[in-house]
TORPA-520669 format. One record per residue (C-alpha): residue number from 1; residue in three letters; chain; x, y, z. Coordinates in Angstrom, 3 decimals. Example, Ala and Ser with C-alpha at 12.3 -4.5 7.8 and 13.67 -1.06 7.14 Angstrom:
! TORPA-520669
<pos=1	code=ALA	unit=A	px=12.300	py=-4.500	pz=7.800> $
<pos=2	code=SER	unit=A	px=13.670	py=-1.060	pz=7.140> $
END
This chain:
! TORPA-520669
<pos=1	code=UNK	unit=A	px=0.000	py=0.000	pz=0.000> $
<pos=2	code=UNK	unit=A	px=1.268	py=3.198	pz=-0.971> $
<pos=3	code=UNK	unit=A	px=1.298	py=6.265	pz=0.598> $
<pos=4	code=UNK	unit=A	px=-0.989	py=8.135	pz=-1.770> $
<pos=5	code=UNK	unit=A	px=-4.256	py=6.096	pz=-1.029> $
<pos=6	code=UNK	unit=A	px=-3.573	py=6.103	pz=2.397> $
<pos=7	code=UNK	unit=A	px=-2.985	py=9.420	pz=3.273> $
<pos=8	code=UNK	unit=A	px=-5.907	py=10.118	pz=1.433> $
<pos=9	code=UNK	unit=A	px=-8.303	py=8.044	pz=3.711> $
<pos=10	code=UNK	unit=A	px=-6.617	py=9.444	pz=6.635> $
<pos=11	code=UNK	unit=A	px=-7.847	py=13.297	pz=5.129> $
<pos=12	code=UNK	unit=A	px=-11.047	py=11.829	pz=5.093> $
<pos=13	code=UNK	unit=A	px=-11.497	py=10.296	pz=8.043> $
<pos=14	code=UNK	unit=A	px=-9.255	py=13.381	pz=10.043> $
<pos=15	code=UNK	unit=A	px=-12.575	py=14.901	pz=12.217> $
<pos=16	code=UNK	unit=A	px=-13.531	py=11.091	pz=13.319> $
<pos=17	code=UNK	unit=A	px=-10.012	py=10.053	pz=15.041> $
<pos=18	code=UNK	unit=A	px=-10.339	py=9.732	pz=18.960> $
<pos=19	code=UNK	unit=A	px=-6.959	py=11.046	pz=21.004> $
<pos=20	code=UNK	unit=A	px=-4.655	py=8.701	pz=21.190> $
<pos=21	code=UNK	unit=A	px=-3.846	py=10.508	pz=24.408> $
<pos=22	code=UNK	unit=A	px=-5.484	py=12.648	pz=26.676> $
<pos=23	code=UNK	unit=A	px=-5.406	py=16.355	pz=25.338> $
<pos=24	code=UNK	unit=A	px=-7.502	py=19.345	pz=25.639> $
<pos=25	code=UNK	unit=A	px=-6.766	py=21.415	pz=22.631> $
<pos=26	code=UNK	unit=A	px=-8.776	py=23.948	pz=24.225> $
<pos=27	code=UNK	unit=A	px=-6.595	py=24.460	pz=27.235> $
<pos=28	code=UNK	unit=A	px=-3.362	py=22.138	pz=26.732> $
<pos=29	code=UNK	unit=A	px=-0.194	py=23.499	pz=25.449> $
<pos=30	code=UNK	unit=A	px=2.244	py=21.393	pz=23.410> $
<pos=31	code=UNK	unit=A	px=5.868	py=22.210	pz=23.263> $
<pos=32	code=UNK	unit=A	px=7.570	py=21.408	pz=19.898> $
<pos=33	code=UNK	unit=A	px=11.064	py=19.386	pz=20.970> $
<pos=34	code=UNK	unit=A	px=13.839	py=19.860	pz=17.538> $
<pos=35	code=UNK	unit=A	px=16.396	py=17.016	pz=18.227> $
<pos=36	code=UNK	unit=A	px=18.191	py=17.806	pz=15.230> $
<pos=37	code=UNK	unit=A	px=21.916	py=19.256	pz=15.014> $
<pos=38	code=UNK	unit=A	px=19.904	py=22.469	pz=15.472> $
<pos=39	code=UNK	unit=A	px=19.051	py=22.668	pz=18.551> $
<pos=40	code=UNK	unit=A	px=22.335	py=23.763	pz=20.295> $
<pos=41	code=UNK	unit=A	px=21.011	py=23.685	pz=23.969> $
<pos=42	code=UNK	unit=A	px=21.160	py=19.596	pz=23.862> $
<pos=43	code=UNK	unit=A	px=24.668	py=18.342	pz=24.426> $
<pos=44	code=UNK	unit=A	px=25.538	py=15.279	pz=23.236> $
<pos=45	code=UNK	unit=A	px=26.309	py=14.343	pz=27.217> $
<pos=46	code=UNK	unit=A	px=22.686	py=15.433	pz=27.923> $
<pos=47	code=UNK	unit=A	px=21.665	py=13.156	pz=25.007> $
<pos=48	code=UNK	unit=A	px=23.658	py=10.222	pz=26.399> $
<pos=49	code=UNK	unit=A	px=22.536	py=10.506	pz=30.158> $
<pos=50	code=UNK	unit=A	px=19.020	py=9.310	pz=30.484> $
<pos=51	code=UNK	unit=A	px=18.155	py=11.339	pz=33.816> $
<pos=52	code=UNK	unit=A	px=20.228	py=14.458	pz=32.546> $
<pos=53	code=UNK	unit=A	px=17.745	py=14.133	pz=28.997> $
<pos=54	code=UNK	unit=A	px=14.922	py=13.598	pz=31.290> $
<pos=55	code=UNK	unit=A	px=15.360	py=16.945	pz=32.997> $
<pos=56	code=UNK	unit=A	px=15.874	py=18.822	pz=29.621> $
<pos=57	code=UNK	unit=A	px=12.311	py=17.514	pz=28.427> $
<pos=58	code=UNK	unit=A	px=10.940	py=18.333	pz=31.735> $
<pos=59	code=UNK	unit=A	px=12.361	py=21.767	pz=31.919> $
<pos=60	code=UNK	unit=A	px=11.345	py=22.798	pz=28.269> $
<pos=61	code=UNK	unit=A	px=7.548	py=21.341	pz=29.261> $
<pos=62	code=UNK	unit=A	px=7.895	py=23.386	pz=32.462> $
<pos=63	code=UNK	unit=A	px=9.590	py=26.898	pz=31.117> $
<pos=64	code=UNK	unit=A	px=6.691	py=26.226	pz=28.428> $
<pos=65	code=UNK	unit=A	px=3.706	py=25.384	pz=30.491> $
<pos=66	code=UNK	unit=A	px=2.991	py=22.870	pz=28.327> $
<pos=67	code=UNK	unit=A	px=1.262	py=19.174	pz=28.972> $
<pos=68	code=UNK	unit=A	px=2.907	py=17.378	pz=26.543> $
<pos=69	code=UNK	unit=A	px=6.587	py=17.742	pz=24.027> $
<pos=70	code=UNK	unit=A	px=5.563	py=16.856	pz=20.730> $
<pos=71	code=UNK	unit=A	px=7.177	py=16.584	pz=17.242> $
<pos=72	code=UNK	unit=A	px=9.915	py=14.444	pz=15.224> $
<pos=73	code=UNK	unit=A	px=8.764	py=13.308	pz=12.121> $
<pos=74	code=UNK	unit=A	px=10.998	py=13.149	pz=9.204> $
<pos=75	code=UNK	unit=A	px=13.364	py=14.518	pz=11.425> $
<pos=76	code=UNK	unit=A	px=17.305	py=13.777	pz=10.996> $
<pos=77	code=UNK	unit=A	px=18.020	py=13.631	pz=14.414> $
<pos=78	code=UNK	unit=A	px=21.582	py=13.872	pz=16.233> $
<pos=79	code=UNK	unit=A	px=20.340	py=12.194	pz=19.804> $
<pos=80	code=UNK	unit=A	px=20.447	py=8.718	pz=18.069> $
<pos=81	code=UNK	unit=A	px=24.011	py=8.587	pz=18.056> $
<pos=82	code=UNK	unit=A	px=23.859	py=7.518	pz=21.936> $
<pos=83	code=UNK	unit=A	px=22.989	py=3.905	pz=20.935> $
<pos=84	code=UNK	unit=A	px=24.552	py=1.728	pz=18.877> $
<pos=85	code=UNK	unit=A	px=21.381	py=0.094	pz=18.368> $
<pos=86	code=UNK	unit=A	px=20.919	py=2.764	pz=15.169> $
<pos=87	code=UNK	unit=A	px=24.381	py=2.497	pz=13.498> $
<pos=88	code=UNK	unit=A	px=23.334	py=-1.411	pz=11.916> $
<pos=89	code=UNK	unit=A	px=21.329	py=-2.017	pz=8.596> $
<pos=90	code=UNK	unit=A	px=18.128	py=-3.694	pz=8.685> $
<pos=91	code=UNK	unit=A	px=19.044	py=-6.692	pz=6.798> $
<pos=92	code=UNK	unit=A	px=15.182	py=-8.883	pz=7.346> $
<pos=93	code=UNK	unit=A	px=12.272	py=-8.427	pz=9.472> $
<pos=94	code=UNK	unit=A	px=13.685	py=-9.033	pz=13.252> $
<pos=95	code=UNK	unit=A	px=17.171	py=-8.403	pz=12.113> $
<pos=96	code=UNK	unit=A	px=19.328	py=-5.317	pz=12.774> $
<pos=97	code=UNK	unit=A	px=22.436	py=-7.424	pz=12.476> $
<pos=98	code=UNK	unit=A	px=24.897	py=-5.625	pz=9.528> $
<pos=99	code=UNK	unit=A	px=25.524	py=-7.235	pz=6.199> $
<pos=100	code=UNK	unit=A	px=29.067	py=-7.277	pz=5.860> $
<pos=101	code=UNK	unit=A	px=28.668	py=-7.014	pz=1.819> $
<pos=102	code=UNK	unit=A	px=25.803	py=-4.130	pz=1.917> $
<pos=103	code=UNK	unit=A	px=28.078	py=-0.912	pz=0.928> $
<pos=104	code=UNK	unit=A	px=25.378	py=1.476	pz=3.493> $
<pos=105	code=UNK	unit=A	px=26.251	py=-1.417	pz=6.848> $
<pos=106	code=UNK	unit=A	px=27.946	py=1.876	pz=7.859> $
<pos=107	code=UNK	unit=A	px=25.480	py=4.755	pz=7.538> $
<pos=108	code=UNK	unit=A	px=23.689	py=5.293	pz=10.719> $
<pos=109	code=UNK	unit=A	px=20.031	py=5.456	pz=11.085> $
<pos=110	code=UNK	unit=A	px=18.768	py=9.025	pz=12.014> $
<pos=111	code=UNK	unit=A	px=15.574	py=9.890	pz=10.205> $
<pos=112	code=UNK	unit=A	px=12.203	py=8.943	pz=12.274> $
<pos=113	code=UNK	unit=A	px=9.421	py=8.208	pz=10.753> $
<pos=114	code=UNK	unit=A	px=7.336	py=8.433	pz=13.944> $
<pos=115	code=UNK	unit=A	px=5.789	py=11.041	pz=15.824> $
<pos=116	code=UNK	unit=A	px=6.830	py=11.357	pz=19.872> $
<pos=117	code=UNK	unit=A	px=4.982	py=13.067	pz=22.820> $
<pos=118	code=UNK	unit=A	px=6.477	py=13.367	pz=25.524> $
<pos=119	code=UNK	unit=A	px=4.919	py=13.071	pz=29.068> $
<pos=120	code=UNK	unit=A	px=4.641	py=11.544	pz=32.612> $
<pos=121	code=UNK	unit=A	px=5.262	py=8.027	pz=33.021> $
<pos=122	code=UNK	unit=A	px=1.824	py=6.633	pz=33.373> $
<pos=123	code=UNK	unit=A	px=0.077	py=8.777	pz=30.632> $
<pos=124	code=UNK	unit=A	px=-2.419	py=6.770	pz=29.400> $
<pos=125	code=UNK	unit=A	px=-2.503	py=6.142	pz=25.556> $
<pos=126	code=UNK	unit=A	px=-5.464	py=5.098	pz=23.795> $
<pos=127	code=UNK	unit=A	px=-6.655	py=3.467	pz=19.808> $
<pos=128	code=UNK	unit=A	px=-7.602	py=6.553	pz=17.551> $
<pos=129	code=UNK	unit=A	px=-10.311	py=3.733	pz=15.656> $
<pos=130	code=UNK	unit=A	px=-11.376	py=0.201	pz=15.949> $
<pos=131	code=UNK	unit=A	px=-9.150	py=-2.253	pz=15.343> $
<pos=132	code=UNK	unit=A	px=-7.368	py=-5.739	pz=16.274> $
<pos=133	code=UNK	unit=A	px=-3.817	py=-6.201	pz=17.999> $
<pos=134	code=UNK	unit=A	px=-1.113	py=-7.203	pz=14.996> $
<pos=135	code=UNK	unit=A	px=1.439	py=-7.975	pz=17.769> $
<pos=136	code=UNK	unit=A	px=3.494	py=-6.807	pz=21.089> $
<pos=137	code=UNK	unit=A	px=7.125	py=-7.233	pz=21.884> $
<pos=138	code=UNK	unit=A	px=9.538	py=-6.129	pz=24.841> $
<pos=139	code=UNK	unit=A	px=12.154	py=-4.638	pz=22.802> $
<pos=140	code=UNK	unit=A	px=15.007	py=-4.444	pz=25.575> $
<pos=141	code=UNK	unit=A	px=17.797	py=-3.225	pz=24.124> $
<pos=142	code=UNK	unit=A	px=19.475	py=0.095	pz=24.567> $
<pos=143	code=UNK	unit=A	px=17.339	py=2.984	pz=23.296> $
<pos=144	code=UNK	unit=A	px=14.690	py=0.406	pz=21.677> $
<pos=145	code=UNK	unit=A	px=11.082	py=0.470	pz=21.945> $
<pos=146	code=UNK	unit=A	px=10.856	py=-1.249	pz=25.047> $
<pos=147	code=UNK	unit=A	px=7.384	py=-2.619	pz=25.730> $
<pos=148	code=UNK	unit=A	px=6.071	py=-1.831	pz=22.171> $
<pos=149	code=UNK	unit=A	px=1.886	py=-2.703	pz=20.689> $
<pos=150	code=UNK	unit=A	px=0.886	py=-2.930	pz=17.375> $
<pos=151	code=UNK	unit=A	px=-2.437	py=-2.414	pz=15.871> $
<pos=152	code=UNK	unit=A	px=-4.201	py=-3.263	pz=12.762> $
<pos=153	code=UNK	unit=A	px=-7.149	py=-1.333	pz=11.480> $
<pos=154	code=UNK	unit=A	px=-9.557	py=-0.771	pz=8.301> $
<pos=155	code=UNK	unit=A	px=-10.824	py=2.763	pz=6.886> $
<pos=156	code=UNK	unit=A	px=-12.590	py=2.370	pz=3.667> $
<pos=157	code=UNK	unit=A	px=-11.383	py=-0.983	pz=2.776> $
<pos=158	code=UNK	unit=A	px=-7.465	py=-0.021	pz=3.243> $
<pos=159	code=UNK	unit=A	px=-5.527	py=-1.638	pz=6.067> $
<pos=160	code=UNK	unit=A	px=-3.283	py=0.174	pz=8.144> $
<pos=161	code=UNK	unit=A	px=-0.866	py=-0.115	pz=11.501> $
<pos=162	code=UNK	unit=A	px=-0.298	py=1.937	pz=14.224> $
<pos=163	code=UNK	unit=A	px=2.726	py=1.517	pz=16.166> $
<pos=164	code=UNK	unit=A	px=2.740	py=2.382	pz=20.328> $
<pos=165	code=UNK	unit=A	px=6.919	py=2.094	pz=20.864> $
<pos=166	code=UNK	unit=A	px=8.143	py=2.968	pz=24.735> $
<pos=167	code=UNK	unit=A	px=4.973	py=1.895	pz=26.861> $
<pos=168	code=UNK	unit=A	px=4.740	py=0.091	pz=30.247> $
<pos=169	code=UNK	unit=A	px=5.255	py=-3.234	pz=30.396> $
<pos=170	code=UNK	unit=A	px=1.720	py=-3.587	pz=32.255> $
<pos=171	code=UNK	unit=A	px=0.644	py=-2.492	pz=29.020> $
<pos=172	code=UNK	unit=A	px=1.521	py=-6.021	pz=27.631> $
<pos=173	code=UNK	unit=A	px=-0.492	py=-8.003	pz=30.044> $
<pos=174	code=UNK	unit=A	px=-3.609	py=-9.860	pz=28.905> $
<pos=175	code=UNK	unit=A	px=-3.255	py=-9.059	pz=25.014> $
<pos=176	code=UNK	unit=A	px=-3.087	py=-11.658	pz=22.456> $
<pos=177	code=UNK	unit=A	px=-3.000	py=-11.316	pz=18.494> $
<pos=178	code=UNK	unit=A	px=-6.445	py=-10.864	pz=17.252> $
<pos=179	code=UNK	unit=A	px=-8.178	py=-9.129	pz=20.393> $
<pos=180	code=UNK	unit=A	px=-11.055	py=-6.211	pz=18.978> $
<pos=181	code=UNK	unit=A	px=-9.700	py=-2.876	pz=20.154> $
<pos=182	code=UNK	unit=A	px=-12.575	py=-0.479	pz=20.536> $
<pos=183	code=UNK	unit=A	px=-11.710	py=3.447	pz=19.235> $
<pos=184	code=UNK	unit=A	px=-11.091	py=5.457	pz=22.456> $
<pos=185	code=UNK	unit=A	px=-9.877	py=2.610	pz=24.827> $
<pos=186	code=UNK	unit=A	px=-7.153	py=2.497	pz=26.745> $
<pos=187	code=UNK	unit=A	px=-4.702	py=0.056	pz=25.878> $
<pos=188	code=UNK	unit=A	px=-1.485	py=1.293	pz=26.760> $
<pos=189	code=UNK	unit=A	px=0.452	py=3.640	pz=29.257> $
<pos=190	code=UNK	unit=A	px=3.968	py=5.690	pz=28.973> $
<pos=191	code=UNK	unit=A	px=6.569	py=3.433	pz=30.402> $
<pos=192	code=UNK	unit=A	px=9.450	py=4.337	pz=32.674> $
<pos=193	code=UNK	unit=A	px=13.201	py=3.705	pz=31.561> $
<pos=194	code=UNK	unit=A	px=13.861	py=0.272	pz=33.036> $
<pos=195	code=UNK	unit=A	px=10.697	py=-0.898	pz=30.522> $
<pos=196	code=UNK	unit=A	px=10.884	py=1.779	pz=27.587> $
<pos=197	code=UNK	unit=A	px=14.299	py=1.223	pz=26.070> $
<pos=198	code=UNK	unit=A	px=16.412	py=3.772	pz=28.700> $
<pos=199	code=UNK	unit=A	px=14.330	py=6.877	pz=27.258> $
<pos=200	code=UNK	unit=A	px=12.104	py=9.357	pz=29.288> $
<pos=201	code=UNK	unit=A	px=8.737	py=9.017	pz=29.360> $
<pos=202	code=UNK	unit=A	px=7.571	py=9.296	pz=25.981> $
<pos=203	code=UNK	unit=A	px=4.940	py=7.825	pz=23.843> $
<pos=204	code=UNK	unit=A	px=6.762	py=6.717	pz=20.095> $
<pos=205	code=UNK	unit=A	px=3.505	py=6.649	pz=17.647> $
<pos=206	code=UNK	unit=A	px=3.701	py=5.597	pz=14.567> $
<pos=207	code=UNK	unit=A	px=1.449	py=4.568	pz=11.058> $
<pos=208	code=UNK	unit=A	px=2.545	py=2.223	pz=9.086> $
<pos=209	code=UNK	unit=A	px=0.821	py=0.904	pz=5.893> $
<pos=210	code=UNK	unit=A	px=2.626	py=-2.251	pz=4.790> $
<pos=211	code=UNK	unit=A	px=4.585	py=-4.141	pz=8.111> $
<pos=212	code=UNK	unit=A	px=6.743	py=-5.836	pz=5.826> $
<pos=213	code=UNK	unit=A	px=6.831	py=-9.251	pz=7.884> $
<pos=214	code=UNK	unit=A	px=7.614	py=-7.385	pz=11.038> $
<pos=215	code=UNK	unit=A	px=5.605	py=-8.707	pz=14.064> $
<pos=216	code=UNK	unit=A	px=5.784	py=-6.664	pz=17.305> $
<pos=217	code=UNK	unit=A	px=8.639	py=-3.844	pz=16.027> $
<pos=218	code=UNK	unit=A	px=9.148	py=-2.133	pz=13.307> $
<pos=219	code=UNK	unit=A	px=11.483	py=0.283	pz=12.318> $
<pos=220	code=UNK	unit=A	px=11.132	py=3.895	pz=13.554> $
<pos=221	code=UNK	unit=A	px=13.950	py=5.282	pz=12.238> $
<pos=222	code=UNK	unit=A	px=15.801	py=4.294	pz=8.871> $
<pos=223	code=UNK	unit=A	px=19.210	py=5.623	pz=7.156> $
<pos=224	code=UNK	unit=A	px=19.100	py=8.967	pz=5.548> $
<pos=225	code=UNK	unit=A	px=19.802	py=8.106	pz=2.293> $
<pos=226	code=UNK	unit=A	px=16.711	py=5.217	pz=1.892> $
<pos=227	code=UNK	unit=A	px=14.652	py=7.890	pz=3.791> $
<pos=228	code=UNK	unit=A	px=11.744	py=7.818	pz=0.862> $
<pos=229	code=UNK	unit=A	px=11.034	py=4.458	pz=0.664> $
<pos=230	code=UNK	unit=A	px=10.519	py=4.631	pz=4.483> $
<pos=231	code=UNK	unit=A	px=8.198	py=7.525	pz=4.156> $
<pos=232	code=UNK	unit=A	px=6.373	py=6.447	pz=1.564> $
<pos=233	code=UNK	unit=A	px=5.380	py=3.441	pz=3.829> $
<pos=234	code=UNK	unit=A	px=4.843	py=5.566	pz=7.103> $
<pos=235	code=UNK	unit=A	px=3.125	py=8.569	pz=6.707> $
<pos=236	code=UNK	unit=A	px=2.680	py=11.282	pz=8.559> $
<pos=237	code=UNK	unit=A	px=1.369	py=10.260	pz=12.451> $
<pos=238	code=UNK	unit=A	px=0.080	py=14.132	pz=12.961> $
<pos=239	code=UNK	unit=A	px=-2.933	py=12.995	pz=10.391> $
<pos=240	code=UNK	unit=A	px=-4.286	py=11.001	pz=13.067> $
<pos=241	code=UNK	unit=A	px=-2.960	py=12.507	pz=15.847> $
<pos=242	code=UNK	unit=A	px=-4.150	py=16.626	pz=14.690> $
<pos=243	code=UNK	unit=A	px=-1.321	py=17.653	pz=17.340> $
<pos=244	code=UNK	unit=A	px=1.640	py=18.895	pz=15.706> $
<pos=245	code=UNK	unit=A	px=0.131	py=21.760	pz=13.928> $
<pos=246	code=UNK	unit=A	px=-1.215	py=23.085	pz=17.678> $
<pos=247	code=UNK	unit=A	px=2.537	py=23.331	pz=18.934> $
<pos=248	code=UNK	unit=A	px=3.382	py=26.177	pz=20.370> $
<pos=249	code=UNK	unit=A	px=6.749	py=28.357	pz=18.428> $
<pos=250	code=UNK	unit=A	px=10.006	py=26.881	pz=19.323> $
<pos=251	code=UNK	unit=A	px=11.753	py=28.700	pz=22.510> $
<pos=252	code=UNK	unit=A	px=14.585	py=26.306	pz=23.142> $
<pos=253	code=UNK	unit=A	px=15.425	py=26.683	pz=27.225> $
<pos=254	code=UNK	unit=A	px=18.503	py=27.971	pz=28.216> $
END
């Protein structure tokens, strides 16, 4: 599925998406995080030290008033290099080991395809439409998804994913492949770092049209130079989501 047809339903169907977490556009303020080389107030020693990143995001949020941190798609983003976990090629689905032969085994991955919000641990995180669980995984390694739930769902006879990466691993009890998810419930909650990959709080949400094989992961972020064919098959999350646009301007903290 392409991501012409797609997007398309997703215009359609924008007004009829429930929150996938709990925001007041009325009231709430979102604060739009830039993780790329251009945000000079991140060192890479913030980056690398969970707690230290933790208290950036919740001094921006704070300095901001804001609820949630919000942003990231198609974003070529510098924090990655903590974590080795981005500098392999994906070689198959459930792979990330290198192929010695393949002439881009040494271009990191920095572009993500996903769109974060960051929050309290705990937030709770809930299905935008009806739909069935693809899969669930704990993703433990360093700077992975951590406790991460897929879902599979139908608008206008087109099938589509959504990805929740960095969740609770409560959020994995008492799900199995198959189970209806009803549009508005709950079925997930922000994880803390021992069960979200070593991040803060944060909710990784993704859409994904084709998942390629892949059964509880997928990538969220691929290698610059491949960066269409990864966009193509993940458009934008902020069609579903209707957050993004609401950010506030961009007042990185001091």
């Amino acid at each position: 599925m392409a991501i012409a047809p797609l997007s398309a339903v997703l215009a359609r169907h924008s007004a009829g998406f429930h929150s996938v977490v709990p925001f007041d556009p009325g009231k709430d303020l979102l604060y739009p995080f830039d993780f790329t080389a251009a945000n000079t107030s991140l060192s890479p020693d913030d980056i690398a030290d969970t707690e230290r990143f933790a208290n950036y995001i919740n001094r921006s949020l704070r300095a901001n008033k804001a609820r949630y941190g919000i942003g990231g798609y198609n974003e070529h983003r510098t924090l990655y290099a903590r974590s080795k976990h981005f500098d392999s090629s994906l070689q198959s689905a459930g792979s990330e080991s290198p192929r010695p032969t393949d002439p881009l085994a040494e271009e990191p991955r920095r572009l993500h395809l996903g769109v974060d919000i960051w929050g309290p641990a705990g937030t709770p995180v809930m299905s935008p439409l009806d739909g069935i669980v693809h899969s669930f995984a704990f993703n433990n390694n360093d700077s992975d998804y951590g406790a991460t739930i897929i879902l599979t769902h139908h608008l206008d006879g087109v099938s589509l994913h959504t990805l929740y990466g960095h969740m609770s691993l409560n959020s994995l009890k008492n799900l199995e492949e198959g189970r209806h998810i009803r549009r508005g419930e709950v079925i997930a909650e922000f994880g803390m770092r021992f069960e979200n990959g070593n991040w803060p709080p944060h909710l990784h949400f993704q859409v994904i049209a084709d998942m390629q094989g892949w059964k509880g992961d997928y990538p969220g972020v691929c290698r610059y130079s491949e960066r269409q064919q990864w966009l193509d098959n993940c458009p934008d999350p902020d069609m579903i989501l209707g957050m993004v646009r609401l950010a506030l301007p961009l007042n990185l903290p001091q």
